[in-house]
N, C-alpha and C positions, 0 to 999 in steps of 0.2 A: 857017915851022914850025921848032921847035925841035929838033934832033939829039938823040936819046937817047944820052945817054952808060952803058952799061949795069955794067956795074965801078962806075962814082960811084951809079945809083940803089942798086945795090947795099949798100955801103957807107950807106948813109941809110936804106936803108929797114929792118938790121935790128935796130935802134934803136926801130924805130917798128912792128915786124910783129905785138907781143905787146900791143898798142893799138888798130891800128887793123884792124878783119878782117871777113870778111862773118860775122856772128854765124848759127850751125846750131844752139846750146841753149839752154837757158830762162838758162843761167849767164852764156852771152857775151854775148845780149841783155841781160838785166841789168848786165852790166857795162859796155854801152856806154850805157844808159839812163843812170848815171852820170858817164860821162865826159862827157854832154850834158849834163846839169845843170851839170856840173863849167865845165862851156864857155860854158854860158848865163850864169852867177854873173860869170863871167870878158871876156866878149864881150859882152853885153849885146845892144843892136842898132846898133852899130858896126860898120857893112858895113863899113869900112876897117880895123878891125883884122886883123893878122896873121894869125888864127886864125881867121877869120870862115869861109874857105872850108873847115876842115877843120871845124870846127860845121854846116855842109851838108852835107858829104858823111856825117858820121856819122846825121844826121838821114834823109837819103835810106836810109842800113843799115836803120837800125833800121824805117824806114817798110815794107821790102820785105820784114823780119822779120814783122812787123806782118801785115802784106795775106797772108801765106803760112803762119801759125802762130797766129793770134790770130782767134778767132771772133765775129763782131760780135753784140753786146748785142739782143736782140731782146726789143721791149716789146711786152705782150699790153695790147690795147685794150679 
C-alpha cells in the first residue's frame, strides 16, 4: 500500500478542490453534470485514458446526488 504523503496531496489537490466535490445544490450538481460531458467528449470509452478514473469517480458524485435529491418519474398506467 501506498504511504500518503499528506503536505504533497495537499499541494494537488487545491488545484483540483473547486472541480471536483461531493455536489449538496441543484448548481454543483449541474456543474458536475458538465464536467461529465466535458469528460465523456474527451474519454470516450478509453478505459486506459488518463482521465478515465476521474470520469468514474464524478459519475459515481453525481449518481449519489441523483439517488438523494432527484425523485424518480412515476408513470400512471
Amino acid at each position: 500500500m501506498q504511504n500518503l504523503d499528506v503536505s504533497q496531496t495537499v499541494n494537488n489537490w487545491i488545484p483540483l478542490a473547486n472541480t471536483l466535490y461531493v455536489p449538496h445544490t441543484e448548481k454543483e450538481y449541474e456543474n458536475l453534470v458538465r464536467l461529465l460531458d466535458n469528460l465523456i467528449d474527451e474519454v470516450g470509452e478509453d478505459e486506459s485514458h488518463p482521465l478515465a478514473s476521474l470520469m468514474e469517480i464524478i459519475g459515481v458524485l453525481i449518481e449519489k446526488y441523483e439517488d438523494e435529491n432527484v425523485s424518480e418519474l412515476s408513470f400512471a398506467e
